[in-house]
C-alpha positions as CSV (number, residue, x, y, z in Angstrom):
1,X,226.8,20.5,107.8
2,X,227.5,19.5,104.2
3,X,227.3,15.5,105.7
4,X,224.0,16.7,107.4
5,X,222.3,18.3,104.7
6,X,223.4,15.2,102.5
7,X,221.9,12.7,104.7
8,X,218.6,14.8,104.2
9,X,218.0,15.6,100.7
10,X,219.5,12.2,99.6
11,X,217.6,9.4,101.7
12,X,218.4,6.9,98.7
13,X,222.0,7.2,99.6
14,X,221.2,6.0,103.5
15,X,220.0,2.8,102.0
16,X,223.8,2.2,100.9
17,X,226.3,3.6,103.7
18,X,226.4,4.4,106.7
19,X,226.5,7.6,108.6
20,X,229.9,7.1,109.7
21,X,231.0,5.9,106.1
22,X,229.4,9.5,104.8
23,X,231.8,11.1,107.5
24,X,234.9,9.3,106.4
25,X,234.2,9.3,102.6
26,X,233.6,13.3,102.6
27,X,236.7,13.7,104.7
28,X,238.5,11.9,101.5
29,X,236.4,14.1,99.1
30,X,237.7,17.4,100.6
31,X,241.2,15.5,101.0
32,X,240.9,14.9,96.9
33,X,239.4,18.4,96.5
34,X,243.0,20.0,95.6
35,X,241.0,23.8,94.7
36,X,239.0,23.9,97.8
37,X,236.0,24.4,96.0
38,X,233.9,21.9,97.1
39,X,233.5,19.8,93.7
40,X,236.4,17.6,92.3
41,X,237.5,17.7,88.9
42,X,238.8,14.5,86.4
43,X,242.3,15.6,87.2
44,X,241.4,14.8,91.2
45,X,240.7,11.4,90.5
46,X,243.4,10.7,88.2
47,X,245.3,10.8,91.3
48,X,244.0,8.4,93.3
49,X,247.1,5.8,92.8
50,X,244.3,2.3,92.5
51,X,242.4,4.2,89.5
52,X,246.0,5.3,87.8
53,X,246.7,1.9,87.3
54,X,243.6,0.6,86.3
55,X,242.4,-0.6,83.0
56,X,239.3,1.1,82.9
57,X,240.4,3.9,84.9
58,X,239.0,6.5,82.6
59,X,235.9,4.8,82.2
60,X,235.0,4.8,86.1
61,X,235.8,8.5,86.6
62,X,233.6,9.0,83.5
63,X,230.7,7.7,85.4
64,X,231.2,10.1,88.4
65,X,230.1,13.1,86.1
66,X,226.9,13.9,84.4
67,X,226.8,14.0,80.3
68,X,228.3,17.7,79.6
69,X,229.4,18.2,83.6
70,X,233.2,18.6,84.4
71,X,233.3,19.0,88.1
72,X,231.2,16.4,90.6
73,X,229.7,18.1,94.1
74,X,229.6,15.5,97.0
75,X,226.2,13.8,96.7
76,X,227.3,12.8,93.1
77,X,230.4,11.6,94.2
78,X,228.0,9.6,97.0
79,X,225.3,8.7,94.5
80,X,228.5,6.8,92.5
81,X,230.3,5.6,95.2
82,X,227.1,4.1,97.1
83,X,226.4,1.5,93.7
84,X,229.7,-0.1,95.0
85,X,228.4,-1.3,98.3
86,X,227.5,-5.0,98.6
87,X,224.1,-6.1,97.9
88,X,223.8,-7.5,101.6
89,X,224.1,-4.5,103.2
90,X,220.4,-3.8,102.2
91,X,219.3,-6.6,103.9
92,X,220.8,-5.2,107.2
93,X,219.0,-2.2,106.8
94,X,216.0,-1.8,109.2
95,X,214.1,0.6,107.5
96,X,213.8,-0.1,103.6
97,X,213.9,2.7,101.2
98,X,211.1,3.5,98.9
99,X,212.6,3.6,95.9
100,X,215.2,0.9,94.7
101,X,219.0,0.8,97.1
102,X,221.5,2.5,94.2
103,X,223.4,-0.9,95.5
104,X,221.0,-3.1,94.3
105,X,222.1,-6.0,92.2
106,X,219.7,-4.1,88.9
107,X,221.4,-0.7,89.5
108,X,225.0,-2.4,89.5
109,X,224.6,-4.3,86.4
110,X,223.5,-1.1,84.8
111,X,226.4,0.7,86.3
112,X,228.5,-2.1,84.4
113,X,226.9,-1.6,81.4
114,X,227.6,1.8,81.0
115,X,231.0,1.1,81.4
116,X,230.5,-1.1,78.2
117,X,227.9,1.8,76.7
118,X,230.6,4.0,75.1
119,X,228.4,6.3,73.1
120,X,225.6,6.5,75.8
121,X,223.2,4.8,73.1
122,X,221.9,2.3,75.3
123,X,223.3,-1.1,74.1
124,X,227.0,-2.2,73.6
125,X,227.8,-2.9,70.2
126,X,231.0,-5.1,68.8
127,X,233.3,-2.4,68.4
128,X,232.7,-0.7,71.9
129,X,233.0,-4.6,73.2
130,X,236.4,-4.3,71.5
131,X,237.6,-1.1,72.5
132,X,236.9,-2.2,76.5
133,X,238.7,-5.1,75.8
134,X,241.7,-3.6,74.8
135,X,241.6,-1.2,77.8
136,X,241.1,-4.3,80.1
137,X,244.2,-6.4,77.9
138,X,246.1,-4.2,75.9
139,X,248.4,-6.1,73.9
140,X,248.7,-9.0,75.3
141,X,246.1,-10.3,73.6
142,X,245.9,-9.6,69.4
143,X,243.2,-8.7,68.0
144,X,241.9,-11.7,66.0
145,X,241.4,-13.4,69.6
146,X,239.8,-10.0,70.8
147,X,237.5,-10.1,67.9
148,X,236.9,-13.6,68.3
149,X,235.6,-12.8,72.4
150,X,233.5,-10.1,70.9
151,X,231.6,-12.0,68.5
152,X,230.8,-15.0,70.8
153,X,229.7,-12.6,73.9
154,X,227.2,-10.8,71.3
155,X,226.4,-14.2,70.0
156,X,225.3,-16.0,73.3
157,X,223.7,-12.4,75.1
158,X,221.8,-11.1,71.5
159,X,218.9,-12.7,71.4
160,X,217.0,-10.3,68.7
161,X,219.5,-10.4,66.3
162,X,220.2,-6.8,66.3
163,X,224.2,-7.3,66.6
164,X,224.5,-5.8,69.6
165,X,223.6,-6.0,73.6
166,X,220.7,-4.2,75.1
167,X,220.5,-4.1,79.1
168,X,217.6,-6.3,79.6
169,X,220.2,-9.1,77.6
170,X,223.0,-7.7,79.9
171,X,220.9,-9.2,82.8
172,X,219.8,-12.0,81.1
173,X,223.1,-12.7,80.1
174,X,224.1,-12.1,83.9
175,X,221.3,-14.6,85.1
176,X,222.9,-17.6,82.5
177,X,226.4,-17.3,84.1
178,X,225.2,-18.5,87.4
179,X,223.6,-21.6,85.3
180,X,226.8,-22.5,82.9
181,X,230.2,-21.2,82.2
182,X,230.8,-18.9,79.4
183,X,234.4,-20.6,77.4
184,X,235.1,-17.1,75.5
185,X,232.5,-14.4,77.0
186,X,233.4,-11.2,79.2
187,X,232.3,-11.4,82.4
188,X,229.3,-9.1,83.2
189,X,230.4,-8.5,86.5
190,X,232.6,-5.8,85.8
191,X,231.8,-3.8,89.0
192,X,233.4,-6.6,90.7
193,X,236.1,-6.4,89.0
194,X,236.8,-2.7,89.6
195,X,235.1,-2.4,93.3
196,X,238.3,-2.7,95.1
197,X,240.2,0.4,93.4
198,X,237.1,2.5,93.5
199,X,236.1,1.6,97.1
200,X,239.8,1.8,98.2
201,X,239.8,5.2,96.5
202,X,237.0,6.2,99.1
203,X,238.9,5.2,102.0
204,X,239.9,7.5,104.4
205,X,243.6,7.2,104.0
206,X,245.8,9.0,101.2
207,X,248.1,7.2,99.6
């Protein structure tokens, strides 16, 4: 019922999975839901094993809940989740939804950048650069090289001169890595680089 009712209030989610992946990713919800309460928690996802041991753990289960929300219902986790589907998939689809796939190559840059977005203030300054940085590297990496990365990704994605990175630059910025290589920039595709513990962690199998 709950898979029912989901694939009718939430049409946008359609656009991104399939039926049968809605079956098997709310059989690994309830599987996560450890209180039987039908809403996971930040302590459920801490332990799924791939987002334990990732860098930006925190980060991702950050962006399953709602600023000021501590538990997540199944059509958030959904809404999340469906942003990690590839951006083909939409082109399989043989009705196209109205509004813009949550898997669409915008919505998963901004998904990126609010992994960036520490304070939620809409653009990624230096020190928030640095501080995902040092989740991503810890120490093997010192700082004066960290701070070096940060100053030349603002340098070459700013282009008002305000210090810091807004989202439009974000996708700019995105747009100029498929013309030239970067030497000392952070890659913008960050969702790719944190799809397979995510996706893995809606799997059907428990770990």
């Amino acid at each position: 019922m709950v898979v029912k009712n989901c694939l009718l209030l939430c049409p946008v989610f359609v656009s991104a999975v399939s039926h049968s992946q809605i079956t098997r990713l709310y059989s690994r919800f309830t599987s996560l839901d450890k209180g039987e309460n039908g809403t996971l928690s930040r302590e459920d996802f801490q332990r799924i094993p791939e987002l334990a041991i990732n860098p930006l753990g925190d980060r991702i289960i950050n962006a399953f809940f709602p600023e000021g929300e501590d538990q997540v219902n199944f059509r958030g986790f959904m809404r999340t989740l469906a942003h990690f589907r590839p951006i083909e998939d939409n082109e399989k689809n043989k009705n196209p939804p109205t509004s813009e796939p949550l898997n669409s190559r915008t919505n998963k840059l901004l998904f990126a950048f609010r992994l960036y977005d520490l304070d939620r203030d809409d653009k990624i300054s230096r020190d928030e650069l640095l501080q995902v940085l040092r989740m991503m590297v810890g120490v093997n990496i010192s700082d004066e090289q960290l701070g070096s990365i940060a100053d030349r990704t603002i340098q070459e994605a700013d282009t008002n001169g305000d210090n810091s990175i807004s989202f439009s630059e974000f996708i700019k910025a995105d747009d100029q890595r498929h013309e030239r290589t970067w030497k000392h920039r952070l890659d913008t595709h960050i969702v790719t680089y944190v799809t397979a513990g995510v996706t893995n962690a809606g799997s059907t199998g428990t770990r």
